[in-house]
C-alpha positions as a printed NumPy array, in Angstrom:
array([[  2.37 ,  34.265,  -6.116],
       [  5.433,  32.196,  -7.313],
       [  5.067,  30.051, -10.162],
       [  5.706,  25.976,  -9.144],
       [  8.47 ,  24.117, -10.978],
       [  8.113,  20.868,  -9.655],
       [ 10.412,  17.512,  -9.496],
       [  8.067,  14.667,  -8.446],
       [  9.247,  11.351,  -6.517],
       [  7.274,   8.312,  -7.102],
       [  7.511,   4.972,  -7.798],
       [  4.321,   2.615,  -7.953],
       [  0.503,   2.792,  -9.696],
       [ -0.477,   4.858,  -6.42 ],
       [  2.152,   7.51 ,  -7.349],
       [  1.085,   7.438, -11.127],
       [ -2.495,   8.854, -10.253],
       [ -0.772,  11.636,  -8.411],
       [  1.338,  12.766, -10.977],
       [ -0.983,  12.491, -14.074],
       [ -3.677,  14.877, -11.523],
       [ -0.44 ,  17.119, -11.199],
       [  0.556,  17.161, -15.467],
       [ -3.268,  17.644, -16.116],
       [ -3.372,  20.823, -13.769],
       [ -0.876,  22.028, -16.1  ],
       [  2.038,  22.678, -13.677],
       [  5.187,  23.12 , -14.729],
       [  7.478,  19.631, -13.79 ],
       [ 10.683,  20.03 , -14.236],
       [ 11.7  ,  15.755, -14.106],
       [ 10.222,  12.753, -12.521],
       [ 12.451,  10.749, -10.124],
       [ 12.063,   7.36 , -10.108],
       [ 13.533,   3.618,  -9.228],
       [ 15.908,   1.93 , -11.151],
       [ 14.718,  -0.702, -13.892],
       [ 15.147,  -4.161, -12.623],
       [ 14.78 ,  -7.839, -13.833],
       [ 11.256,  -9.274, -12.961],
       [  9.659, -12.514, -14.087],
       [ 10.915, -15.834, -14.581],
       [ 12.564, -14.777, -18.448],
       [ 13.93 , -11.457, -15.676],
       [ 13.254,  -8.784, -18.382],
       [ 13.863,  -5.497, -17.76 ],
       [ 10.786,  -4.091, -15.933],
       [ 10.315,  -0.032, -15.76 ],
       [  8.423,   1.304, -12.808],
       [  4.676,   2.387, -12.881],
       [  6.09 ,   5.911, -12.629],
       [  8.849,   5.723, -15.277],
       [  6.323,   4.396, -17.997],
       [  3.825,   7.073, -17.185],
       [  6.603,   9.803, -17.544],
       [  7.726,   8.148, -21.07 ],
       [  4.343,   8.307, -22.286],
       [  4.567,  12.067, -21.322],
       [  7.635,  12.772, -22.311],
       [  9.402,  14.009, -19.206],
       [ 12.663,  14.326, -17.803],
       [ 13.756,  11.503, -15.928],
       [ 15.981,  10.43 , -13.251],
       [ 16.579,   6.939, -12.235],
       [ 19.35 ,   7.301,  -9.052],
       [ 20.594,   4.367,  -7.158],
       [ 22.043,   6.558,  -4.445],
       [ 20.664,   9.571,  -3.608],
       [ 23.926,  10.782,  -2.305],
       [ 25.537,  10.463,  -5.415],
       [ 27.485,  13.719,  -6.158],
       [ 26.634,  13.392,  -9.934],
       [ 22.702,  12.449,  -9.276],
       [ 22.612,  16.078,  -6.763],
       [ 24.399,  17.972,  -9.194],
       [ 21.367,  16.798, -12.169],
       [ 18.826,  17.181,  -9.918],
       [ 19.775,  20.55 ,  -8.892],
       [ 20.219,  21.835, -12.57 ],
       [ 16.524,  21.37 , -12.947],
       [ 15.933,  24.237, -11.405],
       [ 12.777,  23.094,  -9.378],
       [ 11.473,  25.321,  -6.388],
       [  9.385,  22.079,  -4.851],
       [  9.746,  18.575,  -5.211],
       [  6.747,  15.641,  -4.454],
       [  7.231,  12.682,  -3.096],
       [  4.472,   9.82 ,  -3.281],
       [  5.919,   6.71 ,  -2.012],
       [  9.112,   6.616,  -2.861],
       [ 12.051,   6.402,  -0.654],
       [ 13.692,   8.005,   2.513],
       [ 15.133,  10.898,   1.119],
       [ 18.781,  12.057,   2.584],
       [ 18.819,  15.533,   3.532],
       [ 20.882,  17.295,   0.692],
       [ 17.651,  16.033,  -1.383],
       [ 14.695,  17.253,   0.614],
       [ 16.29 ,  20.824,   1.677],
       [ 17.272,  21.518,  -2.19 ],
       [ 14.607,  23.319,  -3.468],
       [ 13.879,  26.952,  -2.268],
       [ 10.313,  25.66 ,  -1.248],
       [ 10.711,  22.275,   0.291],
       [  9.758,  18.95 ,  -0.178],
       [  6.071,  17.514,   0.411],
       [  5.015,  13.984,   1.025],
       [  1.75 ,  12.515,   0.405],
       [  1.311,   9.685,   3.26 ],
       [ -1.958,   7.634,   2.879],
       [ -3.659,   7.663,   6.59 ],
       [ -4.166,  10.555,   8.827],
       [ -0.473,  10.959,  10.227],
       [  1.043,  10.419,  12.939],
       [ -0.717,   7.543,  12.831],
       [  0.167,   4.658,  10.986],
       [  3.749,   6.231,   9.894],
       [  5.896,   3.421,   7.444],
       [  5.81 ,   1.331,   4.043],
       [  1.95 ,  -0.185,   4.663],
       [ -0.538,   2.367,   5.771],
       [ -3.332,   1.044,   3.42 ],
       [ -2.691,  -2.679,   4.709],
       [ -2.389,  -1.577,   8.422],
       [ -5.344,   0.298,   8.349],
       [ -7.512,  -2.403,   7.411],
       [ -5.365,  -5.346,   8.993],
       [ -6.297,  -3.455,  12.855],
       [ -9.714,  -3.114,  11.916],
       [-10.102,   0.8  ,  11.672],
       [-13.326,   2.113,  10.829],
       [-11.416,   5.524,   8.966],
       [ -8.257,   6.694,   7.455],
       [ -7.496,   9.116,   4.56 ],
       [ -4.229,  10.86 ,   3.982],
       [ -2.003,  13.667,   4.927],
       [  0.468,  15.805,   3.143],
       [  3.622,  17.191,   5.394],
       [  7.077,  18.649,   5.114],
       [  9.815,  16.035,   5.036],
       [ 12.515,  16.419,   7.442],
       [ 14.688,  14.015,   8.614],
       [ 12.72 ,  11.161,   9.977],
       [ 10.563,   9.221,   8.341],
       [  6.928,  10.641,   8.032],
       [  7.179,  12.952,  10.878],
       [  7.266,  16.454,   9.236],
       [  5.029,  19.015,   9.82 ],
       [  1.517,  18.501,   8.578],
       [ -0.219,  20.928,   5.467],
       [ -3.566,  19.213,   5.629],
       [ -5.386,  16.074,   6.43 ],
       [ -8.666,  14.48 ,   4.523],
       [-10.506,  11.346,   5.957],
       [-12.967,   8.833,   4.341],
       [-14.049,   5.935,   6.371],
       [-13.539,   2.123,   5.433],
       [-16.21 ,  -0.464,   4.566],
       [-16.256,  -3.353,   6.649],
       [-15.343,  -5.876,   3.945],
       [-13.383,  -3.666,   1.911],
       [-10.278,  -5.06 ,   1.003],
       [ -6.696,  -3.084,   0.358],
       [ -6.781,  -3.123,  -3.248],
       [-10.311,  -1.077,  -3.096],
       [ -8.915,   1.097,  -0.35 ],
       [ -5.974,   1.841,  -2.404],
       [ -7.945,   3.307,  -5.611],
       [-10.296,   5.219,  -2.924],
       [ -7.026,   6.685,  -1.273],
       [ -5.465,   7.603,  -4.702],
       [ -8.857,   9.52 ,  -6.006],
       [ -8.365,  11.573,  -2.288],
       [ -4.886,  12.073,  -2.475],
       [ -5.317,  13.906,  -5.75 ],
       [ -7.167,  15.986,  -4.596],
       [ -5.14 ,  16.565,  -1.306],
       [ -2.185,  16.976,  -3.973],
       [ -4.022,  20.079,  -5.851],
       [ -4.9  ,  21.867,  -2.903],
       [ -1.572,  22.252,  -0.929],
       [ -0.456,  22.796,  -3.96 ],
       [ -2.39 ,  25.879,  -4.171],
       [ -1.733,  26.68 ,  -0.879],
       [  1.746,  26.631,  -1.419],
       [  1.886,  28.811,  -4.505],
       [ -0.054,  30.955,  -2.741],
       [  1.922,  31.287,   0.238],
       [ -0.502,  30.109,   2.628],
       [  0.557,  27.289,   3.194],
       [  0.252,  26.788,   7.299],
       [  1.608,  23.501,   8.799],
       [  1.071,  22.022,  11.615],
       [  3.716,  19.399,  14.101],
       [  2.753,  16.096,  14.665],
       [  1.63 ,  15.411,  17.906],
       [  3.779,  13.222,  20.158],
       [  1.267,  10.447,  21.884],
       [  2.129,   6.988,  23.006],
       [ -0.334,   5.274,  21.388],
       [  0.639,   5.261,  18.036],
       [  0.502,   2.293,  15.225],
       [  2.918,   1.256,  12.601],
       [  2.355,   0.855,   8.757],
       [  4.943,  -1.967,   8.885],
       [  6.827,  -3.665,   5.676],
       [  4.674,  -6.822,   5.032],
       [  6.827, -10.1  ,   5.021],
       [  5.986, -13.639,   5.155],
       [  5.712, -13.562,   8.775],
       [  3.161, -10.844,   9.018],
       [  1.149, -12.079,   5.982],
       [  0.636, -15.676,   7.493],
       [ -2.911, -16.429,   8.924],
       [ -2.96 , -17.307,  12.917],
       [ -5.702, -19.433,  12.86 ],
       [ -5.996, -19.469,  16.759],
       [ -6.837, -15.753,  16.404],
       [-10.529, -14.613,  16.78 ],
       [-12.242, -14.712,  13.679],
       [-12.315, -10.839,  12.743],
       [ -8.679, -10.363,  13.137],
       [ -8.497, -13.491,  10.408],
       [-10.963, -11.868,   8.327],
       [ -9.31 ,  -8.209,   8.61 ],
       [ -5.746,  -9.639,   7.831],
       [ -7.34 , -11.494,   4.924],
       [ -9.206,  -7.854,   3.267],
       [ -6.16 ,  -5.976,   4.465],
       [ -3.679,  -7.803,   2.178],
       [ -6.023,  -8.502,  -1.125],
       [ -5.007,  -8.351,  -3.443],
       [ -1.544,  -8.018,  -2.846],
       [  0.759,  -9.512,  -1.062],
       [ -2.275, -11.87 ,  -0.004],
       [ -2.162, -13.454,   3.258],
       [ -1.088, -17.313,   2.93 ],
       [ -1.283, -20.862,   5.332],
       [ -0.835, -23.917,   4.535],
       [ -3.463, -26.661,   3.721],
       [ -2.32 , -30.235,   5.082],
       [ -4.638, -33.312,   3.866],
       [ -2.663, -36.703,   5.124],
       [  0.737, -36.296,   3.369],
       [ -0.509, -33.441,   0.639],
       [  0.438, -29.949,   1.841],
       [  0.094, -26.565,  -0.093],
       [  0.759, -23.13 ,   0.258],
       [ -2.32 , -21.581,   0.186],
       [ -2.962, -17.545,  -1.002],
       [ -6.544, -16.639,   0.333],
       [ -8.166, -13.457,  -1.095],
       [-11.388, -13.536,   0.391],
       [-13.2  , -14.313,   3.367],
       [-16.519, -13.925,   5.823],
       [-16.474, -14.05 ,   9.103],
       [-19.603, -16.026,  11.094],
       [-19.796, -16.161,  14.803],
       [-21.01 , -19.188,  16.217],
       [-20.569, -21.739,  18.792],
       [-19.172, -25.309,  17.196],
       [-16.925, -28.068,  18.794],
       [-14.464, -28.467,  15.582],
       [-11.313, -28.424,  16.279],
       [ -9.362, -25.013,  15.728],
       [ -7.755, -25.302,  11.625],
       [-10.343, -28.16 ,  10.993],
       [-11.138, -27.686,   7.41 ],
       [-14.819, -28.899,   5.812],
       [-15.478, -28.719,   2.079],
       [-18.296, -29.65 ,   0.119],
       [-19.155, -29.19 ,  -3.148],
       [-19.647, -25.318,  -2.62 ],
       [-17.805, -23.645,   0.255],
       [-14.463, -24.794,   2.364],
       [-15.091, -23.393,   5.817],
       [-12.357, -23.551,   8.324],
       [-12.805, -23.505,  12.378],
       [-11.88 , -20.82 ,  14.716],
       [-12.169, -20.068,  18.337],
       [-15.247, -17.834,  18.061],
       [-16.533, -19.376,  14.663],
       [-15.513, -20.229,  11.217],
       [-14.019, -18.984,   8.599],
       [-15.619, -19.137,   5.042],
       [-13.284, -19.087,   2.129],
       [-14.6  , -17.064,  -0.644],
       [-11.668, -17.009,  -3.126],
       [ -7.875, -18.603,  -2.912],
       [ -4.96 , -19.761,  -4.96 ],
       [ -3.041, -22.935,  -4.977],
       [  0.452, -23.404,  -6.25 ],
       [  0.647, -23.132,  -9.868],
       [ -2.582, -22.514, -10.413],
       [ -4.217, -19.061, -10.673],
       [ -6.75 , -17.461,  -8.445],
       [-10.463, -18.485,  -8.578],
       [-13.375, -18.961,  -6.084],
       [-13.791, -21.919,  -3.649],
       [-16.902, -23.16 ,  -5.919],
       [-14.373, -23.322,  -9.208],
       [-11.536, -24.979,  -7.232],
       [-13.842, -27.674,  -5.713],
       [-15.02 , -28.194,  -9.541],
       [-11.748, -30.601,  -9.686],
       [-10.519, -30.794,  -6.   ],
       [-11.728, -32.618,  -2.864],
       [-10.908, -32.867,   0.714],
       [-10.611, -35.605,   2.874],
       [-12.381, -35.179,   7.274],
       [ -8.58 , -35.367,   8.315],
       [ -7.813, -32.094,   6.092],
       [ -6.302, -28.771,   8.116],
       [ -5.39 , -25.484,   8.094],
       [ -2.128, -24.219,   9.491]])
């Protein structure tokens, strides 16, 4: 059995849980790469990463790259003397990186690879309405998430569960998908498995404006799944139009009910406790939402101060 010295790759709050599980198992980590600071906010102070201010609290070694190619950046992560490195979403890694250490490189992915390879695998899942996902750990090579699988665990998703849920779910399994192929790999039994090639595959996409924006001439569940699938971040968005007012709209939550009306498609009707909207197969009820400038809060609280006139749309 060879003893782990480990350099973990991570970035965000979904990486954190991932390498606190690995610090409290007690294995040795050699350094903690992460992004560079950058300016965030409107006074653009320095912001550190989820990862980095984890690591400071811990008092680890860290690296903060911003190429990976960098001769100087190799030459420091090689003298730390690691035999595996980590990665929990964090970059595409160029090849001198991932072949370095004498044991390879592992990602954790969260969803049950090949499927749903890319940035967004938590949104996607719930976005396309899939009744399970989980997460894989492979071998990186030189594509992105196609290395050969260690192991797979699955949980299933509740129909109104929303991203930000999923996410915390996904983390508490990928700990424990972390631990064990660690384990396997210090104990050399570490078997993988290749991806298999099929046609029918789905992306984990990078969410933009354009794929965040509700279609409102969509059926109702596909409105309803976009909605959970990107709460509470980046949260999908339309636009509200009442005669010449127009906002930008963030909605968080939504149900979906099925029934026959003859309202036009985007017609919006408030009263003094729920904003509903029309669809082709039903409407849409608007649970929780956020106007510009003003901060998120349920439908009932926003029509507290705010009324809509029978001309009033969704877009």
């Amino acid at each position: 059995m060879e003893r782990l010295r480990i350099v973990f790759m991570g970035t965000p709050e979904f990486a954190v849980g991932i390498l606190d599980t690995i610090y409290q198992h007690n294995y040795d980590i050699a350094g903690v790469i992460t992004a560079p600071d950058k300016p965030a906010g409107r006074g653009q102070k320095v912001k550190y990463s989820a990862v980095k201010e984890y690591a400071l609290e811990k008092r680890l070694t860290i690296l903060q790259p911003t190429n990976l190619k960098d001769e100087a950046f190799l030459a420091e992560l090689k003298s730390l003397n690691a035999n595996l490195q980590v990665v929990v979403a964090f970059r595409m890694l160029p090849e001198a990186v991932w072949k370095m250490p004498k044991l390879g490189t592992f990602n954790l992915h969260a969803s049950l690879l090949p499927q749903y390879r890319g940035a967004a695998p938590i949104n996607w899942a719930i976005i396309n309405g899939e009744q399970h996902t989980g997460v894989t750990t492979f071998f990186i090579d030189e594509k992105i998430d196609t290395g050969a699988m260690i192991l797979k665990q699955e949980i299933g998703i509740g129909p109104d569960e929303n991203a930000g849920a999923l996410h915390d779910r996904l983390m508490e399994l990928g700990k424990d998908a972390v631990i064990k192929t660690l384990t396997l790999i210090e104990s050399g039994n570490a078997e993988t498995t290749v991806q298999p090639v099929t046609g029918d595959l789905k992306t984990a996409y990078k969410l933009n404006r354009d794929n965040s924006r509700i279609d409102w001439t969509k059926p109702g569940i596909e409105i309803h799944n976009l909605v959970r699938g990107l709460s509470p971040y980046p949260a999908a968005w339309c636009i509200f139009k009442d005669g010449e007012k127009e906002w930008d709209v963030k909605v968080y939550e939504t149900e979906f009910v099925e029934e026959s009306h003859d309202r036009t498609i985007g017609d919006i009707f408030a009263d003094k406790r729920e904003i509903t909207v029309a669809v082709n197969d039903g409407i849409i009820k608007i649970k929780s939402l956020q106007f510009p400038g003003k901060k998120r809060m349920t439908v009932r609280e926003l029509l507290n101060g705010m009324s809509f006139s029978a001309e009033a749309v969704a877009l």
